[in-house]
C-alpha positions in Angstrom: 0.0 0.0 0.0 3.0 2.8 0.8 4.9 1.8 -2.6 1.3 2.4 -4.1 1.1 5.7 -2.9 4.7 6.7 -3.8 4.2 5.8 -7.0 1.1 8.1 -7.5 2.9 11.1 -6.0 5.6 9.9 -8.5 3.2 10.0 -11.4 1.5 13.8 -10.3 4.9 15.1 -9.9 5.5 13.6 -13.5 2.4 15.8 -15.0 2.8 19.1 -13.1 6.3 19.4 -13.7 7.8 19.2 -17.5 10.5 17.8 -18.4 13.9 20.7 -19.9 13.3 21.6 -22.8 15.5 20.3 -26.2 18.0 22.4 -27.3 17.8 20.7 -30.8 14.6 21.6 -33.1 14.7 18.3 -34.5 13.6 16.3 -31.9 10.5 17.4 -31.1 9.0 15.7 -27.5 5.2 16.3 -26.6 5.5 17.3 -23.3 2.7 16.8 -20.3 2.0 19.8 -18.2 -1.1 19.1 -16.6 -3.9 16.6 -16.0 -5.9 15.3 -13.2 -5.4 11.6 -14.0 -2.6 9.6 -15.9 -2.4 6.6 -17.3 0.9 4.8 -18.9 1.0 1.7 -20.9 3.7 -0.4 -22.7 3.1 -3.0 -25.2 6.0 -4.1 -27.8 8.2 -0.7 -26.9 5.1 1.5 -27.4 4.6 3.9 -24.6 1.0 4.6 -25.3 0.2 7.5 -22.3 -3.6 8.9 -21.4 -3.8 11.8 -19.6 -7.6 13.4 -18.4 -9.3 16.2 -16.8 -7.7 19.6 -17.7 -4.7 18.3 -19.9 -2.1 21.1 -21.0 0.4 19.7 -23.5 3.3 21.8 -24.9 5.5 21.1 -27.8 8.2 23.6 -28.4 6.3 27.4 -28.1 2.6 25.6 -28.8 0.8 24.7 -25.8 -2.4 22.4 -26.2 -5.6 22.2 -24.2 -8.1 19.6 -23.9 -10.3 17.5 -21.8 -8.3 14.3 -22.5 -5.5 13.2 -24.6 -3.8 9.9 -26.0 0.3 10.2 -26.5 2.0 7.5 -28.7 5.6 8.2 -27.5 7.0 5.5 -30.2 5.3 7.9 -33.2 5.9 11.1 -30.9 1.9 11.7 -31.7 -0.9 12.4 -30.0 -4.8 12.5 -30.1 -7.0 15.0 -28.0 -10.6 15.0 -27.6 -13.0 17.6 -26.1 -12.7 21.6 -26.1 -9.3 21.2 -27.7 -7.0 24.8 -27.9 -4.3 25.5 -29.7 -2.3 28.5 -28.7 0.9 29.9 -30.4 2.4 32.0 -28.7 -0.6 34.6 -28.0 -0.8 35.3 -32.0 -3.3 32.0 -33.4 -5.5 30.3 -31.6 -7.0 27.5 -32.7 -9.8 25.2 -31.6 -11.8 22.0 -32.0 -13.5 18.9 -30.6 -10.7 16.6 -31.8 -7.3 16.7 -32.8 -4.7 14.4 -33.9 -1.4 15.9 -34.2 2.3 14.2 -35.0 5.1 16.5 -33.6 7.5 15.1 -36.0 6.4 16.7 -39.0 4.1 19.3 -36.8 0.9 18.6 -39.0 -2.8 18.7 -36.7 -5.6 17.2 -38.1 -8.5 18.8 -36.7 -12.3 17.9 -36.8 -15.6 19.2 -35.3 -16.4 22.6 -35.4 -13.0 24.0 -35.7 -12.1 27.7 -35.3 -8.8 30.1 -35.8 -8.5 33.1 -34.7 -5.2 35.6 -35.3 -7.0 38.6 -33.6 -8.4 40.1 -37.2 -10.3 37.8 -38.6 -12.2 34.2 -37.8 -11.8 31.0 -39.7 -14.9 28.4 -38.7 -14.9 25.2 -40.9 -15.7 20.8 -40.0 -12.4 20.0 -41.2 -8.8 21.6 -40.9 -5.7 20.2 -41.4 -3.1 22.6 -40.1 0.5 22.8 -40.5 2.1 24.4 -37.0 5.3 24.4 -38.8 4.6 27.1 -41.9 1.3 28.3 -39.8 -0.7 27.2 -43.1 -4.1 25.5 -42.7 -6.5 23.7 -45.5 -9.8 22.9 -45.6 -11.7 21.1 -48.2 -15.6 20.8 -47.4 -16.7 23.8 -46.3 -15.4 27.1 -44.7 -16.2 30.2 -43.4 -14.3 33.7 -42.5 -15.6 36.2 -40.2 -13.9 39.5 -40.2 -15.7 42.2 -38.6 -19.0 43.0 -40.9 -17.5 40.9 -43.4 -18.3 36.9 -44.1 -16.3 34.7 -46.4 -17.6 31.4 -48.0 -16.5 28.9 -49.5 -15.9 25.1 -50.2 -12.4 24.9 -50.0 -9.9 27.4 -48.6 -6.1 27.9 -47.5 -5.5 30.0 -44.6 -1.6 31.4 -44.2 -1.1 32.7 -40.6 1.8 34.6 -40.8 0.7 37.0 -44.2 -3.0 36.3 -42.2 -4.3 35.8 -46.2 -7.5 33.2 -46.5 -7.3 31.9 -50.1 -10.7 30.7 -51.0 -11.9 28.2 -53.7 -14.8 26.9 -55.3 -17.8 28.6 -54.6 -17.0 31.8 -53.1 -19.1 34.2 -51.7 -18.7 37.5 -50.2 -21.0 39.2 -48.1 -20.0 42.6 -46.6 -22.8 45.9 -46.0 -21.7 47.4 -48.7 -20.8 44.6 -51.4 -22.1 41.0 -51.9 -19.3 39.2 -54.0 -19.3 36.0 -55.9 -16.5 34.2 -57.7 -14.7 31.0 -58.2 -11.5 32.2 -56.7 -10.6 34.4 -54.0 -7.6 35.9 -52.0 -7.9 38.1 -49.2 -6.0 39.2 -46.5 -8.1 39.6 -43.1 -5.2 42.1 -41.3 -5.3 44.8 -44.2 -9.0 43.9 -45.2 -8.4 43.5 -48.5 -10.1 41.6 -51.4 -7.7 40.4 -54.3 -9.6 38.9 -57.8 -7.7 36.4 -59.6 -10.2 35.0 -62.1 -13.7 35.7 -62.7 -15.6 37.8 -59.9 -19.2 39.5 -60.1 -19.1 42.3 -57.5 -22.6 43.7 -56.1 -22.7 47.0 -54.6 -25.9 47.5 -52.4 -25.2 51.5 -53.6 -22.8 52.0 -56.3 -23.6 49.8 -58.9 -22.1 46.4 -60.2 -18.3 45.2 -61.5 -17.5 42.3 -63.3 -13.2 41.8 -62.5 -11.2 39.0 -63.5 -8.0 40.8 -61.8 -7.8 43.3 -59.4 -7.8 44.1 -55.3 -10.7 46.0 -53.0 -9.6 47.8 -50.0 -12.9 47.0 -47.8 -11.3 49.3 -45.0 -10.7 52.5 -46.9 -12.7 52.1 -49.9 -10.2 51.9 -52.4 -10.1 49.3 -55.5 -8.0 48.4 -58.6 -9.8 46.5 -61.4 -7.8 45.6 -64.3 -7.8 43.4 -67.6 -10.7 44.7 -68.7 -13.0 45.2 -65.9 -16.7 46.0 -66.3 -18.4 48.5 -64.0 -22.6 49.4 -64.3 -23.6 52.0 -62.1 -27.3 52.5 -60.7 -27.7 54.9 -63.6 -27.2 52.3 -65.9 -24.4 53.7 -67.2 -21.3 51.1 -68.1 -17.8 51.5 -67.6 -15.1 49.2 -69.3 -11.4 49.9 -69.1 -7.5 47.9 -69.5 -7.3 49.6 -65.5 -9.3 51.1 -63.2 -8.8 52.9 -59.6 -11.9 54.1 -57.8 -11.7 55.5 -54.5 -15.1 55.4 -52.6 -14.4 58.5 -50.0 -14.0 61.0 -53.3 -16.6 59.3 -56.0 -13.4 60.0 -58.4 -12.3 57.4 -60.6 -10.0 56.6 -63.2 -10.1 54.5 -66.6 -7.0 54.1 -68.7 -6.6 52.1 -71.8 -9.6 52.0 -74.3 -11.7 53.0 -71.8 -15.6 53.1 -72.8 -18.8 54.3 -71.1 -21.5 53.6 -72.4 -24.8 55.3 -71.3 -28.5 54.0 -72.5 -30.2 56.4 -70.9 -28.4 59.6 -72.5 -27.9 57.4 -75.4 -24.3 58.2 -75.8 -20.6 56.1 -75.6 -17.6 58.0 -74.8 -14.2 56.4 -75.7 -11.2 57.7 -74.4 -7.3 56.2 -73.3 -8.2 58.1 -70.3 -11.0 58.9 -68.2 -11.7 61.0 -64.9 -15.1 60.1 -63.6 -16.8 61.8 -60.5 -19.5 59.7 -59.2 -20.5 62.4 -56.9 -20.8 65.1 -58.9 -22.0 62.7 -62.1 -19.2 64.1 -64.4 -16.2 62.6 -66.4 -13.2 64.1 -68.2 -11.7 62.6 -71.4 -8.6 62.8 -72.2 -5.6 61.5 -74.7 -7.7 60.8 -78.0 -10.9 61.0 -76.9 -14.6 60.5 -78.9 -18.0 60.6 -78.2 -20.7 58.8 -80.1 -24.5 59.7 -79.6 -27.0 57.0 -81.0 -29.3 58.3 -83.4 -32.1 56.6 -84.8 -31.5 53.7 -87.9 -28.3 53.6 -86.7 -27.3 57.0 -87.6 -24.9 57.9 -85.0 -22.9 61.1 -84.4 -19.4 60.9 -83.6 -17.2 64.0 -81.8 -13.7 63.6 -81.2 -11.2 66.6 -79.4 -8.3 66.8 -77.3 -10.7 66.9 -74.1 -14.1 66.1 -73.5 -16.0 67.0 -70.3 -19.6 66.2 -69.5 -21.6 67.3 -66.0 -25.0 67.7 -64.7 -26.7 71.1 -64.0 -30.1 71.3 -61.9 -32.8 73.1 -63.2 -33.1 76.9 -61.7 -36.6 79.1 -61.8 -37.9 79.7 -65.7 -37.2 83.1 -66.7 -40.8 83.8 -65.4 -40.1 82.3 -62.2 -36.7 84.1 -61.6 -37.5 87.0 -59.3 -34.1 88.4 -59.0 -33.5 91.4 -60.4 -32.2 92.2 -64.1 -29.0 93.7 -62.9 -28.4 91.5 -60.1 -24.7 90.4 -60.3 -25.1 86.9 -58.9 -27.6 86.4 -61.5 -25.5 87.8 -64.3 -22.2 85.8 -62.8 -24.6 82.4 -62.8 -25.1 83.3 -66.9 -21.4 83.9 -67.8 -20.1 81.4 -65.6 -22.2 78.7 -67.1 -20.2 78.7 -70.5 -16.4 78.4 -70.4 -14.2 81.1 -71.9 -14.4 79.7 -75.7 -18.1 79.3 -75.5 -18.8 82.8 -75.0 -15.8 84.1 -76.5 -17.9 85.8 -79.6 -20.6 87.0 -77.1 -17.8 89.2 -75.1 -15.5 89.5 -77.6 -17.2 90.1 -80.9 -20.9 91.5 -80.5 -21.1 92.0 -76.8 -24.5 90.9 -76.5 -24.7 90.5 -73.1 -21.9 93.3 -71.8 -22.5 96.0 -74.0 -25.3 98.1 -72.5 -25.9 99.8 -76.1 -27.9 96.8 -77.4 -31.3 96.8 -77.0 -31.9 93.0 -76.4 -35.5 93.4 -77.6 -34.3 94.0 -81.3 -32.0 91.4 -80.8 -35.1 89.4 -80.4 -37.0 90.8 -82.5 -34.4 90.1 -85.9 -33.9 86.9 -84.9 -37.5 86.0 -84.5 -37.7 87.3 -88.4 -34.7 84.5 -89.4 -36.8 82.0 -87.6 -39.7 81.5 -90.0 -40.4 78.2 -91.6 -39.3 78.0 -95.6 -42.8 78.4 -96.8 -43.8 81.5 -94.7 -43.5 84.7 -96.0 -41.9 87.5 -94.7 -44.4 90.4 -93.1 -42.2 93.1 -91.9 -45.4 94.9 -90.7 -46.1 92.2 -88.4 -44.9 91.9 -85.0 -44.2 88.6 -84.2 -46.6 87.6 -80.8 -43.9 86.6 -78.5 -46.7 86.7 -75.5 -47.7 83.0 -75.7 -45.2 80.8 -73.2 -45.4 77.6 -75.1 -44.6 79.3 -78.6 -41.2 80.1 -77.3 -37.9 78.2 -77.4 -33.8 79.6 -76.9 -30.5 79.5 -78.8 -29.2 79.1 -75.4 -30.3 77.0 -72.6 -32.8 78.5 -70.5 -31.2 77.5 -67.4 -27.9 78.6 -68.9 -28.3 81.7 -71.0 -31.7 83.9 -70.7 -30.8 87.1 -72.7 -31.3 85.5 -76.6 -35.2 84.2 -77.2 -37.0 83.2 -80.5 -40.3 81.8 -81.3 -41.1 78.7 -81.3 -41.1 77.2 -85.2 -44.1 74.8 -85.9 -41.9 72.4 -87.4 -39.3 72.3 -84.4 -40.0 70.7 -81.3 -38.0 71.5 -77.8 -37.0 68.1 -76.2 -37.2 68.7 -72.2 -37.3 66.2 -69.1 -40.5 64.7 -68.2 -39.6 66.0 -64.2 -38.8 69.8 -64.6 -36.5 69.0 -61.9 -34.6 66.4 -62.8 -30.8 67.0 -63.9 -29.7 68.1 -67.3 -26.7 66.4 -68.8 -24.2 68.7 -70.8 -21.5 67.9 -72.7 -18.1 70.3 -73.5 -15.3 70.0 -76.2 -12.4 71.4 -76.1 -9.8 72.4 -79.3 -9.6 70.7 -82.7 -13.2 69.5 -82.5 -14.2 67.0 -85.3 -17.7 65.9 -86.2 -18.6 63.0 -88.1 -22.4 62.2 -88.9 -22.8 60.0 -92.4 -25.1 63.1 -93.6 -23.6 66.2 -92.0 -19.5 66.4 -90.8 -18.1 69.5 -88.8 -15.3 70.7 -87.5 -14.4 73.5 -84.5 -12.1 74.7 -81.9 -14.6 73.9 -79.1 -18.6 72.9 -78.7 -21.3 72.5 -76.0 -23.9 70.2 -76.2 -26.8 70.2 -73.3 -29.7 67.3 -73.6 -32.2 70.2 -72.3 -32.7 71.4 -76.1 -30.5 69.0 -78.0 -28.4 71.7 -79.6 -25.1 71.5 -80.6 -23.3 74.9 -80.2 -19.6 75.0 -82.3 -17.5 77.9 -81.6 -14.4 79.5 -83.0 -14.1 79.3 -86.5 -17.1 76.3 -86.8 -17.2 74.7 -90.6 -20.2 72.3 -91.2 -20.1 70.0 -94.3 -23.1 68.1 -96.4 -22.3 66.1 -99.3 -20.7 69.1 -102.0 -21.9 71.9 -99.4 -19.6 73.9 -96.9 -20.8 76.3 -94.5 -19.0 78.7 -92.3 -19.4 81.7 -89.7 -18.5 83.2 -86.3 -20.9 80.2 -84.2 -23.1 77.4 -85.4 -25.9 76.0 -83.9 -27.0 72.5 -84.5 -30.6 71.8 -83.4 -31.3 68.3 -83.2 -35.0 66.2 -83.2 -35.6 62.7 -82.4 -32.0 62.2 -82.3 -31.6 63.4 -85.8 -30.1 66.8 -87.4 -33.4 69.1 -87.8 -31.9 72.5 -88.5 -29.2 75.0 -88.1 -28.7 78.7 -87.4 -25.2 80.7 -88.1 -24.0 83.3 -86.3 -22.5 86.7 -88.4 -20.8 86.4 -91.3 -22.0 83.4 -92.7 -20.9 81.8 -96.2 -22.5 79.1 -97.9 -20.5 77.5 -100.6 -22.1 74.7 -102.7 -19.5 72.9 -105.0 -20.8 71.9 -108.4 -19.5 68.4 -109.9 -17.7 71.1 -112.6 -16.3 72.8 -109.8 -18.1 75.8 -109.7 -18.6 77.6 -106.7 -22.0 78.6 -105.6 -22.0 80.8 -103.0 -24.6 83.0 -100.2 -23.3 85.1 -97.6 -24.9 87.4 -94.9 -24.8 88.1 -91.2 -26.9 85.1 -90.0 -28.3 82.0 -92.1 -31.1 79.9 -90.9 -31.2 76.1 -92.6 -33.3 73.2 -92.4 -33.0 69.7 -92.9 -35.0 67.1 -94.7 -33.6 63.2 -94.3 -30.4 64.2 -92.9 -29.9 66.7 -96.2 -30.0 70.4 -96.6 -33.7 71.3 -97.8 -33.8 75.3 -97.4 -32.1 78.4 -95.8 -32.5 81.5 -95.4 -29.4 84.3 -95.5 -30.1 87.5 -93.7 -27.4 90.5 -94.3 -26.5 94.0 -94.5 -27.1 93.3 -97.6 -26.8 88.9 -98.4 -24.9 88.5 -101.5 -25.2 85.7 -103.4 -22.6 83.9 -106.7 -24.6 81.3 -108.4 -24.2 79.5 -111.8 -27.7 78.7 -113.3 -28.4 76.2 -115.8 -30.5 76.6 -118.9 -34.0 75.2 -119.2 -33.7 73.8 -122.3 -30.4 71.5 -121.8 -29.2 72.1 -118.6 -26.0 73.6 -119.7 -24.9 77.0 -117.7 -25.7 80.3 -118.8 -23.2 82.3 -116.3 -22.8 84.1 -112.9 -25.3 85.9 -111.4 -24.0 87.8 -108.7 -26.8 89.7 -106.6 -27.5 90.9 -103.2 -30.7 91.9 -101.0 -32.1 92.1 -97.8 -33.0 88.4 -97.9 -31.9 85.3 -99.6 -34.1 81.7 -99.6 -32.0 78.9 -100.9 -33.7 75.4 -102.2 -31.9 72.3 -102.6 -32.7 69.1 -103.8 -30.9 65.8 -103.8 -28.0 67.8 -101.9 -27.8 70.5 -105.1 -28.5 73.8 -104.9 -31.6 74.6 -107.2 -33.1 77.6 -107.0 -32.2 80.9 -105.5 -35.1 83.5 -104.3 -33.9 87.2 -103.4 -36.3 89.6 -101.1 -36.3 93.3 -100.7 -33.6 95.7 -102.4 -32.4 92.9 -104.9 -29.1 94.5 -107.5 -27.1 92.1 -109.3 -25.3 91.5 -112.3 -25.7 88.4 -114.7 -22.3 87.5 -116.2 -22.0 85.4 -119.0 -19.8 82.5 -118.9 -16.9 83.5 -120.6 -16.9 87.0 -119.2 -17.1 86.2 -115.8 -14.0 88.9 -114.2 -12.0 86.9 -111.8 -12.7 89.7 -109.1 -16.1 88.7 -108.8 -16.2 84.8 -108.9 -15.6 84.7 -104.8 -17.5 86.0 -102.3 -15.5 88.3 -99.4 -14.3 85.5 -96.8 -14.3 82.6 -99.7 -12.2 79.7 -98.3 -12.9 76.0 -99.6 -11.8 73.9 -96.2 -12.6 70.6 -97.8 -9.0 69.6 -96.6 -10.1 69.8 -93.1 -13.1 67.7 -93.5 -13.4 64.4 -91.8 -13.8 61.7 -94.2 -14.9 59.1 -92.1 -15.8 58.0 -88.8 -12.4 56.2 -88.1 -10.5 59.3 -88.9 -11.8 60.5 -85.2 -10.2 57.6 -83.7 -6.2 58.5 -85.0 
């Protein structure tokens, strides 16, 4: 009975009490810190050793607890069972119902509910197997991360604890407040709390849209992401974003496309493609840079395309209608708001040239007033004695924007119908261009040093010596306006000192000239103008009746000029009020008098077709 007793104080003094430590790595002992009960066996040199109630086991710097354990001291293994804990060193804890674990090559296999934890993030899966040696752990049916607000899915993962990055594979799913991500493949890093795409990913954004990314990383913590190879974006506008690379920082709204970057809008029914793009989601504007075009769809597939060094589109909201606006005429806020709208370029001839707005000396009523008399449909007559009722509200439209511009007004035309937004106060998209402008339309081509284009009245505005061309037709002057309809070119309206040259397939030069011209379109082709002056002059080569063969020059001028074409040729000429002219013959025509003042053929400059824009 007392060598009994000796021996269990032996064996407790055995458990509380570990053996030194090995000074070699490569023999690794399982050592036995603690238990309530201990058990030792030997059968054919096997030490097999059962320790229970509150085991602590240590090998090297990892200490394990459990309720019970099995130690095979001929294998150097081991087998625990029951709230098993694996600590290393304070960093990675891990923890399961059952363990087996061989200190020779440091590998646990761990079962039931298993858990690691490095202090960022939480790995729960059925099934781990776990390298202590390179702190790398697999799992192959099943896994979950927990890191903060953000869950990780997944059927099989790797987690690495010293980089603390989870790679996750087959069936992966993200699910953060912000984003709900689902891919095949997955790395991400639960220290930094970043997401990085290797192969195909479908991001969801519960506010900003959606991305498709087969490469790329997302900074969850500060909102910060990198898509590249072609990357896919679709905001909540249902606009579309597609780019080589893209950054986008979430705190700013500002991102940035490079390399054959595209967005593609349905709603504005335009596509803008550019090598770079700077796109502000807060403020709903982009900048286009290094080669830069924009296409608007038309109808029948009758697109417009606009290419310039820089491109810049943003959103205005609506402000009071001029009967609305209750601050006074010469309030300087209300002036600033007007000039400030346009950029320098835009208003450049307003300023500059005819001081419409700054030059108190004109009376913006007659302003009006002439324009309201260029403004009549082709088959109207003019009535000088008339006044034109400008009283009626919805009779009225604007060369400029209402919101934008409120000194210029003209009467509404029957034909031409003012495209506005079915909610008065919903944002209106503009569009500017800056230097060496270039239009392409397959019936109308122009070119300019700068544009603005709002979708409030569909109008096209080209500043700084503006040239528009139509099949054997070239037409200049200080601005241009293009009015659009349906998508379509409708009409046009040139600013001072207008020149309208029609080439002839003999190369003569028809030509009308005045202060403003006022043209319409029929089917994408120049159907009739009308040339206003002080006086319109006029060159133009008639043909004879009887077999079409020229019978000179008539050069004339007048108050008025109506020009008819048909099939894209000029075909009739019509002169109103004060009409002098001379009728040369053919072979008398002086050389003095062939060309209009301001005669410049710019057919050099002309863009010949769409993929010109693109160079």
């Amino acid at each position: 009975m007392l060598i009994g007793c000796n021996l269990f104080a032996a064996a407790q003094q055995k458990i509380v009490q570990p053996p030194p430590a090995h000074d070699s790595d490569s023999v690794r002992i399982i050592q036995i810190v603690q238990g309530n009960s201990l058990r030792s066996k030997t059968t054919d040199s096997t030490t097999i050793e059962t320790i229970a109630g509150n085991v602590i086991l240590k090998e090297g710097g990892v200490t394990f607890i459990c309720d019970s354990a099995i130690i095979n001291r001929l294998t150097n293994s081991m087998e625990a069972f029951g709230n098993v804990h694996i600590n290393q060193g304070d960093s990675i804890n891990t923890y399961s119902q059952h363990l087996l674990y061989t200190a020779n090559d440091r590998i646990a296999h761990l079962d039931k509910y298993v858990k690691i934890t490095d202090k960022k993030g939480t790995l729960l899966t059925q099934k781990l197997d776990y390298d202590l040696k390179t702190n790398i752990g697999n799992y192959y049916n099943g896994g979950t991360v927990i890191n903060g607000k953000t869950t990780l899915t997944s059927t099989e993962g790797t987690y690495y604890g010293d980089t603390k990055d989870v790679y996750f594979k087959k069936n992966v799913h993200l699910v953060d407040p912000k984003y709900n991500i689902v891919t095949d493949s997955l790395l991400y890093n639960t220290d930094a709390d970043v997401v990085t795409f290797i192969t195909g990913t479908y991001i969801k954004s519960q506010t900003s849209g959606n991305v498709y990314t087969t490469q790329g990383t997302y900074d969850l913590k500060n909102g910060k992401a990198f898509f590249g190879n072609r990357s896919v974006i679709q905001d909540t506008t249902g606009a579309t974003y597609t780019a080589d690379n893209m950054a986008f920082e979430e705190k700013t709204g500002i991102a940035e496309l490079e390399g054959n970057a595209v967005i593609k809008d349905t709603i504005n029914h335009f596509t803008l493609v550019a090598n770079q793009i700077f796109s502000n989601k807060k403020t709903n504007s982009f900048l286009a840079t290094k080669k830069p075009v924009l296409i608007f769809v038309g109808q029948k597939h009758d697109s417009t395309f606009i290419a310039a060094d820089t491109l810049y589109s943003g959103i205005v909201k609506p402000e009071p209608l001029i009967g609305e606006d209750n601050t006074p005429k010469g309030d300087s806020a209300r002036q600033k708001r007007r000039l400030d709208f346009f950029s320098d370029t835009t208003l450049s001839y307003v300023n500059t040239k005819r001081k419409i707005v700054k030059d108190s000396s004109v009376d913006e009523d007659s302003v009006v007033q002439k324009i309201n008399r260029d403004s009549l449909v082709a088959t109207t007559p003019i009535d000088s004695s008339k006044k034109l009722d400008s009283s009626k509200k919805n009779n009225r439209h604007r060369i400029f924007p209402q919101r934008a511009f409120t000194a210029i007004q003209v009467d509404t035309l029957k034909r031409t119908t003012i495209v506005t937004s079915a909610d008065k106060n919903a944002p209106i998209r503009f569009f500017q261009a800056f230097h060496h402008v270039r239009i392409f339309n397959d019936s109308v081509q122009c070119v300019s040093d700068s544009l603005y284009y709002s979708a409030e009245d569909s109008i096209f505005r080209l500043f700084e010596q503006p040239v528009i061309f139509s099949h054997n037709s070239q037409i200049t002057g200080d601005t241009i306006f293009l009015y659009t309809k349906n998508r379509t070119i409708d009409r046009m309206y040139v600013f001072y000192n207008g020149l309208i040259i029609n080439k002839t397939p003999e190369g003569f030069a028809n030509q009308i000239g005045g202060r403003t011209i006022n043209g319409y379109f029929k089917d994408g082709a120049f159907n009739y103008m009308r040339v206003r002056g002080t006086p319109a002059q006029s060159i133009f080569y008639p043909r004879s009746d009887s077999d079409s063969s020229y019978s000179g020059m008539n050069r004339c001028k007048g108050d008025v000029i109506d020009i008819y074409f048909i099939d894209n040729k000029l075909n009739k000429v019509k002169f109103i009020n004060d009409v002098d002219g001379t009728m040369y013959p053919m072979f008398q025509i002086p050389e003095d008098q062939k060309f209009l003042k301001g005669y410049k053929w710019l057919d050099a400059r002309r863009p010949r077709t769409k993929f010109e824009l693109y160079e």
